[in-house]
C-alpha positions in Angstrom: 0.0 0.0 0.0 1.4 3.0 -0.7 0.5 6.2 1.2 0.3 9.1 -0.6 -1.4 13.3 -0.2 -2.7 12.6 -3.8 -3.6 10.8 -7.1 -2.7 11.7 -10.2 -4.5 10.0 -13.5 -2.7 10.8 -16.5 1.1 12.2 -16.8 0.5 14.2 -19.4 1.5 17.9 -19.4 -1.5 19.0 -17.2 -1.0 16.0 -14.6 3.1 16.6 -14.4 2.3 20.6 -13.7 -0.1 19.1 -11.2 2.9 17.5 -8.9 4.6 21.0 -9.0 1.8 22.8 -7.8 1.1 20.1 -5.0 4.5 19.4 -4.3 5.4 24.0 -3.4 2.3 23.7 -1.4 4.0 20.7 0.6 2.2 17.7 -0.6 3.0 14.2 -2.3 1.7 12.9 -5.1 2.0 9.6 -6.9 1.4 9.6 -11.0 -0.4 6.8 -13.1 -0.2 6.2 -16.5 -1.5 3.5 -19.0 1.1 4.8 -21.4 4.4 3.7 -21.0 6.3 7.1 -21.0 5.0 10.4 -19.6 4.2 13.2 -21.7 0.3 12.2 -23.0 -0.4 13.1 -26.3 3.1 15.5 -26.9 5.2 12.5 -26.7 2.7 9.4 -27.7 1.3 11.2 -31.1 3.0 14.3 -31.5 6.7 14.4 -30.4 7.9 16.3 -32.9 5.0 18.8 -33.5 5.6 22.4 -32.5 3.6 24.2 -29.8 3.9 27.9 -29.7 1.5 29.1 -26.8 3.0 27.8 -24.0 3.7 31.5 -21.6 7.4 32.9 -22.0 7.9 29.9 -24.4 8.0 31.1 -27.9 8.2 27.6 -29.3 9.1 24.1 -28.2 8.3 20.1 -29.1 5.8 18.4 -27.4 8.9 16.0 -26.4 11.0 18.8 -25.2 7.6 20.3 -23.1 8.0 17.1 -21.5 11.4 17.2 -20.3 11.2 21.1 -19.1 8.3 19.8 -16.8 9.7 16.4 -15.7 13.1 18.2 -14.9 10.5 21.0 -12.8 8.9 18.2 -10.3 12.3 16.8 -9.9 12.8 18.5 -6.1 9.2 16.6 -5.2 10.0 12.9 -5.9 6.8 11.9 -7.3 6.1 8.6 -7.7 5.8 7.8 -11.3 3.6 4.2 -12.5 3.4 4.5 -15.9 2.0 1.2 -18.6 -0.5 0.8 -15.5 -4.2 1.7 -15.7 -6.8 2.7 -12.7 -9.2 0.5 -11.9 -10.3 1.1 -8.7 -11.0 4.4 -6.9 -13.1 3.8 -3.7 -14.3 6.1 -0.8 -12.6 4.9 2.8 -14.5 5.1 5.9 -12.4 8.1 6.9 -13.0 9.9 3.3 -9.9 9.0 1.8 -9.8 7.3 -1.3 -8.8 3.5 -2.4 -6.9 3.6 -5.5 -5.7 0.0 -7.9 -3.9 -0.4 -11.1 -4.1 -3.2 -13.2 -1.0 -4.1 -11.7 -2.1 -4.6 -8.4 -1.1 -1.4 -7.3 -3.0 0.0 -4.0 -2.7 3.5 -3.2 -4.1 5.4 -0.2 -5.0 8.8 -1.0 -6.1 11.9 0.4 -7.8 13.3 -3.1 -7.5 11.8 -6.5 -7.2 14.3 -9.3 -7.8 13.0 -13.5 -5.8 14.3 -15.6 -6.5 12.1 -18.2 -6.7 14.3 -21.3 -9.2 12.9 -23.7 -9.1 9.7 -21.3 -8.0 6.3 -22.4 -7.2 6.8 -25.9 -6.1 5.0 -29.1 -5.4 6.4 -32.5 -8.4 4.8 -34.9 -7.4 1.9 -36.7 -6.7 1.0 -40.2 -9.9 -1.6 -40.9 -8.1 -4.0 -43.3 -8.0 -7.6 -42.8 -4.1 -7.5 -42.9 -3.3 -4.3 -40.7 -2.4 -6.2 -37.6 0.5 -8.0 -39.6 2.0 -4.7 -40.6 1.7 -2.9 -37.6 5.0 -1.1 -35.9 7.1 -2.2 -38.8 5.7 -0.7 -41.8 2.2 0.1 -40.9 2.3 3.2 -38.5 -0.5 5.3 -36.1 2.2 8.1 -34.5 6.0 9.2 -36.0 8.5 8.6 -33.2 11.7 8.5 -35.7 11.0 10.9 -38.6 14.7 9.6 -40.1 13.3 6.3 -40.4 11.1 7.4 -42.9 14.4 8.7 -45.4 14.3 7.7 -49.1 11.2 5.8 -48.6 7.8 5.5 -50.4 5.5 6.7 -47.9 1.3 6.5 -47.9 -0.1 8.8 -45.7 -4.3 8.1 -44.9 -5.5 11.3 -43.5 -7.5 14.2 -43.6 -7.0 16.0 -39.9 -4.2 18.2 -39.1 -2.0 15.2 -38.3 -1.9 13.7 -41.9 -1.4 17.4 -43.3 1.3 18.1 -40.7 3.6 14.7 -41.3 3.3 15.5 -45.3 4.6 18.7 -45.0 7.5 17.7 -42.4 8.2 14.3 -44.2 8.1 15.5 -47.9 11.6 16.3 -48.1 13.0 13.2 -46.1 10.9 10.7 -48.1 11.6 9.4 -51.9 7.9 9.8 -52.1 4.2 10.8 -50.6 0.5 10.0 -51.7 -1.7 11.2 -49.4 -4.8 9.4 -49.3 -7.8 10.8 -48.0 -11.6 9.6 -47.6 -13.5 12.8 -48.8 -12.4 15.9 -51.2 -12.7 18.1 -47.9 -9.9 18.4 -45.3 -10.8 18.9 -41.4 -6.9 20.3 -41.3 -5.8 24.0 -41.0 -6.5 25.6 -44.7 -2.8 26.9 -44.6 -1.2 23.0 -44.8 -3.9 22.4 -47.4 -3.1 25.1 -50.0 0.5 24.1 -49.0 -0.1 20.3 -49.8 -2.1 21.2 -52.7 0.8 23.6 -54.3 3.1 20.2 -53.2 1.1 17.5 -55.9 1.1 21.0 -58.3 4.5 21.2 -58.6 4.9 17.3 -59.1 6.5 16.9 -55.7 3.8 14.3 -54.1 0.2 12.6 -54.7 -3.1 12.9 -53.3 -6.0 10.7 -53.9 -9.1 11.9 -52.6 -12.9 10.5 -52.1 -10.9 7.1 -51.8 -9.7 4.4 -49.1 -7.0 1.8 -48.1 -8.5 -1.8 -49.2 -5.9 -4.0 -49.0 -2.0 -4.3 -47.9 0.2 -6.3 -49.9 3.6 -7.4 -48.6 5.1 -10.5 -46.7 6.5 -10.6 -43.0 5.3 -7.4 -42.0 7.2 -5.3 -44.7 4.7 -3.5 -46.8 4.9 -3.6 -50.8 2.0 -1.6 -51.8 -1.1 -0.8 -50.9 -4.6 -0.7 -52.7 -6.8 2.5 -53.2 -10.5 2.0 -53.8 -11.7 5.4 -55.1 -15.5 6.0 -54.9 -15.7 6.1 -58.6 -13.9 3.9 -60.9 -11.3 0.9 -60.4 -8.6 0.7 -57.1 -5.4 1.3 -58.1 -1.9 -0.2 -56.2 0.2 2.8 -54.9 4.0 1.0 -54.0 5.2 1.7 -50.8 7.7 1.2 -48.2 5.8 2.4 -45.0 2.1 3.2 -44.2 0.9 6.1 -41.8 -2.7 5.8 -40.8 -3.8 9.3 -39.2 -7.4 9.0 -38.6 -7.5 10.7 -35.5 -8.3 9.1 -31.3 -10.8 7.2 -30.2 -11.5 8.4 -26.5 -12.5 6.3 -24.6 -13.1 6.9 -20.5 -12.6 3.5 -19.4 -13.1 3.0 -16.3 -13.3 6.3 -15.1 -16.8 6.0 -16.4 -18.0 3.8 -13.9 -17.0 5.8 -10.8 -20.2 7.4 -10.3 -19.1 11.1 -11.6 -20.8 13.4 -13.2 -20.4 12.9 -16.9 -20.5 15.2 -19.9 -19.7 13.7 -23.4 -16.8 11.8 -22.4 -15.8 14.5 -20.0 -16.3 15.0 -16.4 -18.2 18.6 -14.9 -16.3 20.2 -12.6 -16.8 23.6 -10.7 -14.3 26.7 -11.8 -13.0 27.2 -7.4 -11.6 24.0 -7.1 -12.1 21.9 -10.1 -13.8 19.2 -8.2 -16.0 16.7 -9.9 -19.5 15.9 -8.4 -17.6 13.6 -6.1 -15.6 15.5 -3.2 -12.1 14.8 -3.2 -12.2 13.5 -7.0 -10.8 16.8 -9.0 -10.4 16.9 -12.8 -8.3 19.2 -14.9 -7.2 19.5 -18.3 -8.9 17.9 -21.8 -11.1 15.7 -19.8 -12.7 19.0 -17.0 -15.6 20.7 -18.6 -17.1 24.2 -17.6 -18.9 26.7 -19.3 -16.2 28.7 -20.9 -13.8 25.7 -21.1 -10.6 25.5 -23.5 -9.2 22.6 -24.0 -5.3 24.5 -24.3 -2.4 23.1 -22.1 -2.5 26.5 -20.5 -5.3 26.5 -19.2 -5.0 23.1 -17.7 -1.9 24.7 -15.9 -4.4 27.1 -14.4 -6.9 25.4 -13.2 -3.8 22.2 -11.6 -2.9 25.5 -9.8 -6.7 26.2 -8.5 -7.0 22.5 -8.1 -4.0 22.1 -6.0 -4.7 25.2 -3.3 -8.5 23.4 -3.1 -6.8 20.2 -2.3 -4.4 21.4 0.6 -7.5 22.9 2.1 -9.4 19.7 2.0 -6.1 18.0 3.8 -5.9 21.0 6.3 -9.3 22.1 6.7 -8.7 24.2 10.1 -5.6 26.2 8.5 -5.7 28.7 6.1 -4.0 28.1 3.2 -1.7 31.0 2.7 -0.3 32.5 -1.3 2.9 32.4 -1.1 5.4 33.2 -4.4 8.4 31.4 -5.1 10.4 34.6 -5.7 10.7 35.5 -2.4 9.2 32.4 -0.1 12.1 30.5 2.3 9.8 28.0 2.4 9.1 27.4 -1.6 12.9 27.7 -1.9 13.3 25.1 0.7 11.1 22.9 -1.3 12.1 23.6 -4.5 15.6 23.0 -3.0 17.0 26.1 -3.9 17.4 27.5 0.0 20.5 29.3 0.5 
């Protein structure tokens, strides 16, 4: 059993900024993650991609976002279980809270906070009979190794800002691109679609559009080409080395959904003082809180791990007032932090 101030589901951006908030107003946490490396969607989907709104920040990698926070909480020792999902959460007699992972994890807890982002995700699937063969060698759902991808025939299937985003970074590491897309209309930002489309104008790449991926051919999980089935007309083969399959997640809450909170389209309500679900002591912050007003922007999931973190101390301390204090000048945020002189 492992005895702990808080909780944390999900070790994404907004759940790793949660340990720093708890851990300069004194209090442990422990993190849980069914991915296998922290960093949520930055470092599962989008390592590479730029972000450009973080605060003082002008631009950075969802990767290196990752490492600035990871190297932040560093002074608090979090406890980090990561490839491990939440199954249990349970009320004790004395209001704290009875947390299990798949692992057989236990966890005592004085609050539990979800910071699951969209929740349990997955990217969508390719649905062809031979995609499972292919998968992690030559069939792909996120880019971890863009240089893996050099001088090679590439297929992208796509339509969202991912598919757009990988064509435009991969078109001049690859021998080739044909982007294949399902409809003649792109959900992706209109700038990387006149950019793709001046791409297949200057000869530089394909697109085939109102079309899908039918079958794979290739042997021992190496692809050799792939068939197109256009709405109109006959499929064609396309030759290619690797396949990239960016149709977007599948949230999913799991088993978050059966705890008994207050649910909103696969998110969870929360008030805008403490971000605390309908449960007391359960608080949720990030993609998967909704309020009127919400964004779903990384910083405002920073705000509202701060607002979440002051509500939690009080619930630990109810009989002391819980006092701002700023790191610039505090002896005891220094002390934490570790910078005391």
């Amino acid at each position: 059993m492992i005895k702990t101030d808080a909780v944390i589901i999900g070790a994404g951006p907004c759940g790793l900024f949660q340990v720093f908030e708890l851990g300069l107003l004194g209090l442990k946490a422990e993190i849980i993650d069914s991915i296998r490396q922290p960093g949520g969607q930055c470092t599962e989907l989008y390592p590479d991609k730029p972000i450009y709104d973080i605060p003082a920040v002008p631009i950075c990698s969802g990767e290196e976002l990752t490492e600035a926070l990871l190297k932040q909480i560093e002074p608090f020792h979090c406890g980090m279980h990561l490839g491990e999902e939440v199954t249990v959460v349970r009320r004790n007699d004395d209001d704290s809270f009875h947390v299990e992972t798949n692992a057989g994890k236990q966890f005592q807890a004085k609050a539990v906070v979800i910071a699951g982002g969209v929740g349990s995700f997955q990217p969508r699937q390719l649905r062809v009979p031979e995609a499972e063969e292919f998968a992690g060698k030559s069939l792909h759902y996120r880019v971890q190794d863009p240089k893996r991808f050099a001088d090679k025939k590439l297929v992208i299937l796509g339509g969202g800002d991912s598919a757009l985003d990988w064509v435009l970074e991969l078109i001049d590491v690859a021998e080739h691109i044909t982007l294949v897309h399902r409809r003649d209309e792109y959900r992706a930002v209109p700038a990387s679609v006149d950019k793709m489309r001046q791409l297949v104008a200057d000869g530089k790449m394909d697109v085939i559009e109102n079309a899908k991926a039918t079958v794979i051919e290739g042997n021992d999980g190496v692809v050799e080409s792939i068939r197109i089935q256009p709405k109109e007309g006959e499929a064609v083969d396309v030759p290619a080395d690797h396949v990239l399959v960016f149709f977007g997640l599948a949230p999913k809450l799991g088993p978050i959904a059966e705890w008994g909170l207050d649910i909103n389209r696969k998110t969870l309500n929360v008030d805008t003082e403490k971000f605390e679900t309908s449960e007391p002591g359960i608080y949720a912050i990030g993609d998967i809180s909704f309020y009127p007003g919400k964004k779903k922007l990384i910083l405002c999931g920073f705000h509202e791990a701060a607002l979440a973190a002051f509500a939690i101390k009080q619930r630990i301390e109810p009989d002391k007032k819980v006092h701002l204090q700023y790191t610039t000048t505090s002896p005891i945020m220094h002390q934490r932090l570790g910078v005391s002189k």
